[in-house]
Structure formats: C-alpha cells, structure tokens
C-alpha positions as CSV (number, residue, x, y, z in Angstrom):
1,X,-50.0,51.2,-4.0
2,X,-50.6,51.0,-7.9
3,X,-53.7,53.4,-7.6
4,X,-52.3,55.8,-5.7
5,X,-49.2,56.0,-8.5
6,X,-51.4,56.1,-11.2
7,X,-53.6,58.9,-9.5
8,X,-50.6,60.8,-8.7
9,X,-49.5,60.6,-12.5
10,X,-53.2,61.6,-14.1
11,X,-53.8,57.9,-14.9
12,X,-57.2,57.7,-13.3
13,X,-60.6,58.8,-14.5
14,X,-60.8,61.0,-12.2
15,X,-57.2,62.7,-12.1
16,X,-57.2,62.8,-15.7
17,X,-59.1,65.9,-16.3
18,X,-58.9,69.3,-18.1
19,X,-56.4,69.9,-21.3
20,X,-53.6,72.1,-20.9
21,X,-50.7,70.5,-21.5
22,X,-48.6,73.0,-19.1
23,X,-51.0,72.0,-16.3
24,X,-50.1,68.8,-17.1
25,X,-46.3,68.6,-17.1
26,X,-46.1,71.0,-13.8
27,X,-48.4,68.1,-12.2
28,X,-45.9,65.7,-13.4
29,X,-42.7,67.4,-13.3
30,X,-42.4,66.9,-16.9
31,X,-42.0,64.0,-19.2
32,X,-39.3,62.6,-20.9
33,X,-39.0,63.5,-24.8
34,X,-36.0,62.8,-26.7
35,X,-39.2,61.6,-29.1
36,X,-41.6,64.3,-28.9
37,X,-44.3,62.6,-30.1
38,X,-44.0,60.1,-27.3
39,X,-44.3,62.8,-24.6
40,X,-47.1,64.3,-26.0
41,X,-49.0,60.9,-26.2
42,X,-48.3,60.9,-23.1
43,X,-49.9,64.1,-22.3
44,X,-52.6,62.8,-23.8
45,X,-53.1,59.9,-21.4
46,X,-53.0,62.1,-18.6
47,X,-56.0,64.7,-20.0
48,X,-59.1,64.8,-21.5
49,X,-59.9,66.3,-24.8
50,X,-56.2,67.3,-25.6
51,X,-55.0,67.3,-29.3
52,X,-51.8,67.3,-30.7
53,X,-52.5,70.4,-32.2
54,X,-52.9,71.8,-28.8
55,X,-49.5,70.5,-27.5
56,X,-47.6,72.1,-30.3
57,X,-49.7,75.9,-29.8
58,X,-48.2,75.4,-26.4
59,X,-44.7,74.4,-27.2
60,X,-44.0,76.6,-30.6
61,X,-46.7,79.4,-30.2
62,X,-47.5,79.9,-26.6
63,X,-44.2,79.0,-25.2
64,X,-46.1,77.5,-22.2
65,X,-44.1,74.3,-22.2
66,X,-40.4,74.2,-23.1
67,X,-38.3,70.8,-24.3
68,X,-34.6,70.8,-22.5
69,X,-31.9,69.0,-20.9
70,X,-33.5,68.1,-17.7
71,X,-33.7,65.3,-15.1
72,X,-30.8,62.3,-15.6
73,X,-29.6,64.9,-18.0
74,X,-32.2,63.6,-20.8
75,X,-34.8,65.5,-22.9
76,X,-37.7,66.3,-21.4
77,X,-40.3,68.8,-21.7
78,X,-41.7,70.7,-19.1
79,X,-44.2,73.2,-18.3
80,X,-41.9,76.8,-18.9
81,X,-42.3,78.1,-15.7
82,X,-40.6,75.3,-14.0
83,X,-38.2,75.2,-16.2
84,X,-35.2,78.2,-15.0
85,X,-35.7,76.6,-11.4
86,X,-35.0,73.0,-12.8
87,X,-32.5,73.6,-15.2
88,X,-30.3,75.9,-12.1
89,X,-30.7,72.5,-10.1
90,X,-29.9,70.1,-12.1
91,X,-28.3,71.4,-14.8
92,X,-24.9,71.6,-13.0
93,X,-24.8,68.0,-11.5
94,X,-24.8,66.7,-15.3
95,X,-22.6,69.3,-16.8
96,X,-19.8,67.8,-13.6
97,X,-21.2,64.3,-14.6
98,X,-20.6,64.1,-18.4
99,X,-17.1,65.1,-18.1
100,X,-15.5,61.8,-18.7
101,X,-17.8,62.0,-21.6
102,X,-16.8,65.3,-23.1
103,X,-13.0,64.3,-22.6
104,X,-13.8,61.3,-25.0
105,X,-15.5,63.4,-27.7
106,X,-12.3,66.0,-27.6
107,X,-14.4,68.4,-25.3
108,X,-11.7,69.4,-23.4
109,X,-12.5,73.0,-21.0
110,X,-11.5,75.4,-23.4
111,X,-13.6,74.1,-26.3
112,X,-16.3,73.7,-23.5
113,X,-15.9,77.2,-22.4
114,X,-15.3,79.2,-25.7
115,X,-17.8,77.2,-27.9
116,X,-20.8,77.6,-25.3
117,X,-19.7,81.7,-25.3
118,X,-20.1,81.4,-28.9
119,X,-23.8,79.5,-28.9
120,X,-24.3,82.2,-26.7
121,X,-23.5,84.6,-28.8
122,X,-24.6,83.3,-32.0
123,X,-28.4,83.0,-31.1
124,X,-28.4,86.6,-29.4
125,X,-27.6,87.7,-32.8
126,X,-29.5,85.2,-34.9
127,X,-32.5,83.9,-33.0
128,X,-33.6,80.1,-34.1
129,X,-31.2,78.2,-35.6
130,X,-31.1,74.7,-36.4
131,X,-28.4,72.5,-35.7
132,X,-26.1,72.4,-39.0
133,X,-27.3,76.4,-39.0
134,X,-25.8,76.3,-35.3
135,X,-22.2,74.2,-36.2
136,X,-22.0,76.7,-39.7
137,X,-21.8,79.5,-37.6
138,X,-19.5,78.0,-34.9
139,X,-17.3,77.0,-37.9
140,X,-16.9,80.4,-38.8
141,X,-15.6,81.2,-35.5
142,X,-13.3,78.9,-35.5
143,X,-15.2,76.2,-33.2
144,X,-14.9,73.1,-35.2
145,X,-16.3,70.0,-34.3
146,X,-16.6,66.7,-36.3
147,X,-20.3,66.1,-37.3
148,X,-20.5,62.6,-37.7
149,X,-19.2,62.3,-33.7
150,X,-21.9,63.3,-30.7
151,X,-19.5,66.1,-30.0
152,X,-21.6,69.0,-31.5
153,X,-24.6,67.7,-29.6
154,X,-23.1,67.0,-26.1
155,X,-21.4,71.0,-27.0
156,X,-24.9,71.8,-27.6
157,X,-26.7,70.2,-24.1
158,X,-24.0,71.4,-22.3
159,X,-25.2,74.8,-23.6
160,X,-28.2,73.9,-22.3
161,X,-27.1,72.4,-18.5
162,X,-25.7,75.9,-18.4
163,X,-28.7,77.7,-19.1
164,X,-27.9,79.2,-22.2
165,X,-30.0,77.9,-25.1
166,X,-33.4,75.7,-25.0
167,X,-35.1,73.6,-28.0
168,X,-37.2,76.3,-30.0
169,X,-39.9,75.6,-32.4
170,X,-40.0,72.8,-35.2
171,X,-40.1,74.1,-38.6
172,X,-41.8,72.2,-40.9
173,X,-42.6,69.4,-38.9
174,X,-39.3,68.0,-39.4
175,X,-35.9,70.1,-37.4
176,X,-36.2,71.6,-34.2
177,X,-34.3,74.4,-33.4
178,X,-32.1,75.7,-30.2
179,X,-33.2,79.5,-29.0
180,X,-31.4,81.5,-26.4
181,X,-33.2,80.7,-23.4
182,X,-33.5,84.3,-22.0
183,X,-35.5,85.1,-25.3
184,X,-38.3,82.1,-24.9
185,X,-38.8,82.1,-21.4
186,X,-39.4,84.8,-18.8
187,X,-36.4,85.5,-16.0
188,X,-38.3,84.6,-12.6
189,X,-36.8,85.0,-9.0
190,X,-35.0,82.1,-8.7
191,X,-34.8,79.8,-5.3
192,X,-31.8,79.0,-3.0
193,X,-30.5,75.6,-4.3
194,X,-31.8,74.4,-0.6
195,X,-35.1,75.8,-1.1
196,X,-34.9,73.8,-4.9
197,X,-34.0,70.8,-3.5
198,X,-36.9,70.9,-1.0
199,X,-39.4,71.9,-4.1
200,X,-38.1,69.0,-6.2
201,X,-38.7,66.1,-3.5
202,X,-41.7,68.0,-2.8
203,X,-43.3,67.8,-6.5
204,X,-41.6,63.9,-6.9
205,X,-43.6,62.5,-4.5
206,X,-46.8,64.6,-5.2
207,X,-46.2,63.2,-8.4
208,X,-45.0,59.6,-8.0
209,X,-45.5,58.7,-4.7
210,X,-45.9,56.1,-3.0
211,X,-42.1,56.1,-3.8
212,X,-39.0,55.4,-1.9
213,X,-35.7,58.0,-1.7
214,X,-33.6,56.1,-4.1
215,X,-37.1,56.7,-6.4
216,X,-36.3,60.4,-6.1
217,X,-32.4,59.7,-6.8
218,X,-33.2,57.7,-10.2
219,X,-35.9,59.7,-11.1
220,X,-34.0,63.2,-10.7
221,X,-30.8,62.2,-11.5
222,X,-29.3,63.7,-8.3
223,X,-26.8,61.8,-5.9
224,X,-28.7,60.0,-2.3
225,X,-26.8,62.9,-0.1
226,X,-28.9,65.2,-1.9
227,X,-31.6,63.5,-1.9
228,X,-31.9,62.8,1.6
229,X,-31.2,66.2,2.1
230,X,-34.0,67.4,-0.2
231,X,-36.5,65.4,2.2
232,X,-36.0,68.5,4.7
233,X,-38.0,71.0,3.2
234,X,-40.9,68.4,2.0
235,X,-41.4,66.2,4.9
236,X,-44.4,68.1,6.4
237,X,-46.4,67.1,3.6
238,X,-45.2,63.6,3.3
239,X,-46.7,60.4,5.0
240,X,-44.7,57.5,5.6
241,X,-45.6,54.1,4.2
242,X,-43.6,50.9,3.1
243,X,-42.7,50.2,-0.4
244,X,-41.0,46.5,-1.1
245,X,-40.2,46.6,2.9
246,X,-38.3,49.5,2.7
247,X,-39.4,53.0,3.8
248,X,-41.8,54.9,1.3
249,X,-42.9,58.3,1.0
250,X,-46.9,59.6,0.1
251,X,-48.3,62.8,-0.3
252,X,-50.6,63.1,3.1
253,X,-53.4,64.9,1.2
254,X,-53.6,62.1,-1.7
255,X,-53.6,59.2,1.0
256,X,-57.3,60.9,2.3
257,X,-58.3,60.9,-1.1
258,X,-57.5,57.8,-2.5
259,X,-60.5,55.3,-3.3
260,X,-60.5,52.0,-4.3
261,X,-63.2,51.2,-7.6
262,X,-64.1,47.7,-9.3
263,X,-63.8,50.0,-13.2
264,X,-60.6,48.7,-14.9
265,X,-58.8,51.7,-15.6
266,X,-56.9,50.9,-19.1
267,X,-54.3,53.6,-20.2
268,X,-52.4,52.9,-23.7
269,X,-48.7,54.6,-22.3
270,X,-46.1,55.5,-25.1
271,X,-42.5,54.7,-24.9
272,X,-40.5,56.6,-21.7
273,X,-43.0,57.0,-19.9
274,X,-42.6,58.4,-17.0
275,X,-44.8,56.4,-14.8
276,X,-42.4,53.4,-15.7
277,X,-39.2,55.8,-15.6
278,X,-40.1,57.4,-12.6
279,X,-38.9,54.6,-10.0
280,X,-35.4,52.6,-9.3
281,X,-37.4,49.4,-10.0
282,X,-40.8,48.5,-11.7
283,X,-41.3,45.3,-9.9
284,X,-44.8,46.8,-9.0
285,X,-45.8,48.1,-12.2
286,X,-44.4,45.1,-14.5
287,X,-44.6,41.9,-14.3
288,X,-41.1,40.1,-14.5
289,X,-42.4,38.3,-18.0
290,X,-43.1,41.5,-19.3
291,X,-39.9,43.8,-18.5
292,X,-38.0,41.8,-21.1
293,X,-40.5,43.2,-23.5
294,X,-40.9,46.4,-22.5
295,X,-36.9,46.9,-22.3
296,X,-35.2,45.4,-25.4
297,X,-32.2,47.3,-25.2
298,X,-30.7,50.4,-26.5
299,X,-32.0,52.1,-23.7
300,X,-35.7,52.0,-25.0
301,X,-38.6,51.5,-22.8
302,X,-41.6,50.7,-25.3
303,X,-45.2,51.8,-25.3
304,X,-47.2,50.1,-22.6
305,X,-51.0,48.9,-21.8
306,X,-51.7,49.5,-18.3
307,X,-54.8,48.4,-16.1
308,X,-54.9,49.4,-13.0
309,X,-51.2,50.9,-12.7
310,X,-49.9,47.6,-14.1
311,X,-48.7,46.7,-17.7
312,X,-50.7,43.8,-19.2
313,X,-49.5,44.3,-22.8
314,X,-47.3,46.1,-25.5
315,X,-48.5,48.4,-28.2
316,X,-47.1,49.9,-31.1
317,X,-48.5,52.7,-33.5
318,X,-48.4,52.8,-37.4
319,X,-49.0,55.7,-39.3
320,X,-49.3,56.2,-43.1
321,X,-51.0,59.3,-44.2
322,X,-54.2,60.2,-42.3
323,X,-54.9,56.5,-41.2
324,X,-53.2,54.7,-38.3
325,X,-52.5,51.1,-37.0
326,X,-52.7,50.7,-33.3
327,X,-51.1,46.8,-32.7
328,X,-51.6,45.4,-28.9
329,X,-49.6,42.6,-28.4
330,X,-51.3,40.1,-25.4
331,X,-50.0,37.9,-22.8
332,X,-52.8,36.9,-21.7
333,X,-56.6,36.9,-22.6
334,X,-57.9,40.0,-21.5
335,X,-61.9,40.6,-20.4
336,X,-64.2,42.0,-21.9
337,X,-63.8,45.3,-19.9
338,X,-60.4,45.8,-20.4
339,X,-60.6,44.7,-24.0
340,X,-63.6,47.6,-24.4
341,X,-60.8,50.1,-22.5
342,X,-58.1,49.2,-24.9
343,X,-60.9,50.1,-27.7
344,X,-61.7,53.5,-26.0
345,X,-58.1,54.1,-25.6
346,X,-56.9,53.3,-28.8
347,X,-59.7,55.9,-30.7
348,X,-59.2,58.6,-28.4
349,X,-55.3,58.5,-29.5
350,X,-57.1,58.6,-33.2
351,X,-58.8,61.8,-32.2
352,X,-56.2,63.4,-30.6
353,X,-53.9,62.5,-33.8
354,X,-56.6,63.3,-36.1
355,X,-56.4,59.9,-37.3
356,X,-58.7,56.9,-38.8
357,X,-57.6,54.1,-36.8
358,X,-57.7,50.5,-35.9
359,X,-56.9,48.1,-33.8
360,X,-55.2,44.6,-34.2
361,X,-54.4,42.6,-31.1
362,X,-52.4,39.7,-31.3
363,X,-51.0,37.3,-29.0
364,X,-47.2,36.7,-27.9
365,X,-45.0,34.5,-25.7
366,X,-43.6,37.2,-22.9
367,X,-40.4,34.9,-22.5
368,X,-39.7,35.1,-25.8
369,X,-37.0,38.2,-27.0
370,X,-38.2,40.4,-30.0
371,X,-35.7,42.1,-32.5
C-alpha cells in the first residue's frame, strides 16, 4: 500500500524522474504552499536534477506554475494549465464556506462584492501590486479595511476563489505580488462542473491512490455528495482494493506496474506535504509515536524522513548565508542504508539550494511534546 502511494506521488527511484517542475505538480495535482519554499523542496523530492533556481524561472518567468487559493481553500501551487479548471471547481465551494468567516472580519456582501470589483479593477490598470500597494489603492476608493485584522487577506483570496487575481512574481526575494489572473495565465475551454468533478477524482487517485472516498473529500476540500459523485466519470480507470477495511480506490494501470524492491527508498519531505496531507488519516504513513511530532499544533505539519512511504524521523533546515544545517531528529537507530539515504538526501537538498551543508542527527523520545 505504502509503495504504491509513494510511486503515485514521485517518491520512488524510479517515479522520481525528469525536472520540470510543471510536470511535476500536474502529476501531483499541486502542492500545498502557504511557505513556498516548502513546496518547492518538495518538488525537489519528487525530481531529479531540479534547482530552486529552476522552480522560480517557472513560477515568475515562465508562468508555467501558478501559486493560488486552491484545494481546502489553502495555498497551493500548481502547474498553470490546471489551474482555471481547478480554481472554477473549487473556488466556489470555499468562497460559500468562509462566509461565517467573512461575517466575523466585517466582510459583509457589499464589501465582498464592491471590493473584489475594485481588485479587479485595480490590477487591470496597474499590473503587480503588492499587498499594502493593493489595500493603498483600495483606500482611495473608499474600500477600507483594517490591516492589522485578516480582513484584507480573506478580501484578497476571495478575489482569488472568484477567479479574479492569482499570486504574481516575488520581488526581491522578499513580497509577492497578486496579478489579474486573465493577464498571467491563458483563457482555455473550460469543462462542465460534472466533467471537473470526474477529472479531479480522476487525477486524486492517479496521484494518491490507494486511497479511500473520504481521502478525495479531505484532500479536495469538497463535500462526500460530491465526491461520490465525482467517482462517475473516473471509475473506468479505477481498481478496487481495501484500505483500513474500508473500500479503497487504485489506479488499474499503476497496480500492473507496481514492484516490490529490498533498496530503502529514503525521501527527506518538507512541512505540508502532500503525501501526509493527502489522506483523512495517516495511520499508514505515521506511526502513532510519531504524529505527535510531526503535528505540534498551529496547524503545522513538519518536515518528514520517509523510508519506504513511512516516516521514521523529523528534520529541520538551517540556513545562514550560503551554508546550511540539515538536523534529523531519530527514534530509532537507523541502518546503515537508510542512514547512507538520509546522507544522499540531505546533499542533493544542498545542491538544489546551492548550499554547503551538513548533517547532524540526534536522538529524541517520540512521546515527548516539543515547543
């Protein structure tokens, strides 16, 4: 079950080939990214001779991969021609959802309706802006919302559920930007919502499968009616299999291709990653002494050592100039071979960061709650 996961996410020696970072997320169906960085160490985990450097051509030059509001409503960044698709699905099932939210932060439906006319308006007439460049210009037009609440940025990914605006480039390394989306990525013909719906359960199981239907539900965000109904327009490609005693989905294909290998397959996973986020429950991937961990609140999930589709160990990265610290914190003596994979892993995330690094491992009591 683990193998087939990990080769449906890239996680494998053998799925984790080529470099283009928009191949990549349209395998995947995008990764999470409210931390960019994250997602692209993630790309990384799932390629072979990617750089950073590459990742950000695609995102700021190329426009090949695009960072939005996407599944569960969060930030993810996805290959751009998925994206219109994506956003039409989902977009309006989280723009319903948040609006107990917006109610609380004064986002009542005028102020929801005339300040996402005037984003609209403002980055057909300016282009990038960054977010206090955004709010000025609202001010002006009499759109006024207090910037030490989430208001402006819940006005802003509304914007965004709606299909207005996208993230744009990062100047200088240190603001990102909001674009109009119908300047950064091409219109397409756009699918009936049935037709997305059947595309969607199709790519989540190519992607995570072996998974169950609630999988799909957490994972996408979308409500089990829909879900279920999704299954129509995928289930010729899908196998049936049991997951936890319950009814599980596969990609047929992948379950003729699957192989089973003695090499410990050791991936170094960053935090949100989506082969953790992309299931209801990750009994199979972590062990119970390890989710408490790996989940330490705030709705973080933290970098991860996998071997074999299951987490052994956490990690955390350092960075002070053009030199790195890569800390792996064990539960358990490792062997030698997946000692020597945590090694290869943790200097091919030097190279693709362009870093000198190193590697400390420590040891830690699982049971034993981290600030």
């Amino acid at each position: 079950m683990l193998l087939l996961r990990a080769a449906a996410q890239r996680l494998t020696s053998d799925t984790a080939r080529g470099h283009s970072p928009a191949a990549i997320l349209r395998q995947v169906v995008g990764l999470q990214a409210q931390v960019f960085s994250a997602a692209a160490l993630g790309m990384r985990a799932r390629s072979r001779g990617l750089r950073e450097r590459d990742v950000e051509r695609a995102l700021n030059d190329e426009r090949s991969i695009v960072r939005t509001w996407l599944m569960r409503g969060t930030l993810h960044v996805a290959a751009a021609e998925d994206l219109r698709w994506l956003v039409a699905l989902l977009g309006p099932v989280f723009a319903r959802g948040g609006a107990t939210r917006y109610a609380q932060l004064g986002l009542d439906d005028d102020l929801k309706t005339n300040g996402v006319a005037a984003i609209r308006q403002i980055l057909t007439n300016s282009g990038p802006l960054t977010r206090h460049e955004l709010l000025d210009r609202l001010r002006a037009r009499g759109i006024v919302l207090d910037p030490k609440t989430q208001a402006p940025i819940h006005l802003i990914g509304l914007a965004a559920l709606q299909g207005v605006l996208c993230i744009g480039p990062e100047l200088n390394g240190r603001e990102w930007t909001y674009v109009l989306l119908d300047d950064w990525v091409p219109r397409v013909r756009m699918p009936s919502r049935e037709q997305a719906l059947g595309e969607l359960a199709r790519r989540y199981f190519a992607a995570y499968g072996p998974a169950t239907v609630a999988d799909l539900s957490a994972w996408s965000g979308i409500g089990m009616a829909e879900a279920r109904s999704a299954l129509v327009g995928a289930r010729a490609t899908l196998a049936e299999v049991t997951i936890h005693g319950e009814p599980g989905l596969v990609l047929k294909d992948r379950l003729k291709r699957v192989t089973t290998s003695s090499t410990q397959k050791v991936r170094l996973l960053p935090a949100f990653d989506a082969y953790l986020l992309g299931y209801r429950r990750r009994d199979l991937a972590v062990p119970p002494e390890l989710q408490r961990r790996l989940q330490r609140g705030g709705g973080w999930l933290h970098p991860a050592v996998i071997v074999n589709g299951r987490a052994v160990a956490a990690w955390s990265l350092r960075k002070s100039g053009r030199r790195g610290q890569v800390q792996v914190e064990l539960f358990s003596r490792p062997s030698a071979a997946v000692r020597a994979g945590i090694e290869a892993e943790v200097a091919d995330i030097g190279r693709f960061l362009d870093l000198q690094i190193q590697v400390d491992f420590t040891r830690s009591d699982p049971g034993v709650k981290r600030a």
